[in-house]
N, C-alpha and C positions, 0 to 999 in steps of 0.2 A: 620468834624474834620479829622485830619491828621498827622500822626507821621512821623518825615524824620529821619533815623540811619546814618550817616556817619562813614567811616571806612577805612582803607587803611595807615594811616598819619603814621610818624615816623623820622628818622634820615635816611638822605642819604647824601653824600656826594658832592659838588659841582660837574655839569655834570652828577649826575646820573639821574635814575628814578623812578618813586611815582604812581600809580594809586590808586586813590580815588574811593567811591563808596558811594552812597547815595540810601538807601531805603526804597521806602514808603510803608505807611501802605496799603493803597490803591490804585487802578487802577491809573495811571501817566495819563491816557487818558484826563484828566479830569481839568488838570492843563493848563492854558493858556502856560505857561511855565516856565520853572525850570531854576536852575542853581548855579555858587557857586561866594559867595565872600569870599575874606579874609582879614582879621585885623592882622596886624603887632605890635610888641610892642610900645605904645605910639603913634601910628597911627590912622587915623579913617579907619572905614569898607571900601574896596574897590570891585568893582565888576570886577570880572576876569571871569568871561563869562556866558552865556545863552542859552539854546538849546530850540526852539519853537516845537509846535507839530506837525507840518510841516517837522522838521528835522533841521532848519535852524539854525545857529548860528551866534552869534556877542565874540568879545573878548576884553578884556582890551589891548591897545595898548604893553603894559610890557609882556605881552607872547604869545601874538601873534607870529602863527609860531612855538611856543614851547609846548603850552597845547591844548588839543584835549577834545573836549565834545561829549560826545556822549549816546544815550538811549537804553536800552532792554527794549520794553513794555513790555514782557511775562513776565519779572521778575520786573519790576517795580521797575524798577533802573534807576539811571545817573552815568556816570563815568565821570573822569574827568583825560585824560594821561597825565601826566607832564614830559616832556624831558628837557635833558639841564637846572636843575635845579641850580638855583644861589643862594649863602647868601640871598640875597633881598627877596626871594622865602618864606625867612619862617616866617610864621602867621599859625593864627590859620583860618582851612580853613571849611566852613560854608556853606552847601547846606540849597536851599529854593523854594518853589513851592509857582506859584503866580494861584488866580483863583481870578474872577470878585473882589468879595470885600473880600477876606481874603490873608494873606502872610503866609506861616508857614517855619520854619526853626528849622534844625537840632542840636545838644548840639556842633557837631564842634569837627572838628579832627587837632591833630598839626602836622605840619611838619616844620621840623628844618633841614636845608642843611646847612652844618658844614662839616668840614675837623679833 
């Protein structure tokens, strides 16, 4: 079993920036790999990236360029920098750690880019 906290979300304003943080209960080592989607109002879930335990990432083509993922094992976190943030940008934004056969996922932080 496995708890993920997400935390960071809020109001920024178009062009600013957001760092996200996702923490698990336990060793991240452990997870084939993490990462965050997010869900827009009246949208379904979409995946806005992934960090392997390799280090390696992939990104949703929509922020690419703009969002950075990245891991502190000692603290048993994921972050997630968001630059250049746009309208489109805001959902409700949802870390999850995948291993052989279980998913788990966090309660989900909002961020809303608004003027």
């Amino acid at each position: 079993q496995a708890h993920l906290v997400e935390s960071g979300g809020g109001l920024v304003q178009p062009g600013g920036s957001l760092r996200l943080s996702c923490n698990a209960s336990r060793s991240i080592f452990s997870f084939l790999v993490m990462g965050w989607y997010r869900q827009a109002p009246g949208k379904e879930r979409e995946m806005a990236g992934d960090i392997y335990t390799d280090g390696s990432t992939t990104y949703a083509d929509s922020v690419k360029g703009r969002f950075t993922i990245s891991r502190d094992n000692a603290k048993n976190t994921v972050y997630l920098q968001m630059n250049g943030l746009k309208p489109d940008d805001t959902a409700v934004y949802y870390c999850y750690a995948r291993e052989i056969r279980e998913v788990y996922w966090g309660q989900g932080t909002q961020v809303t880019v608004s003027s």
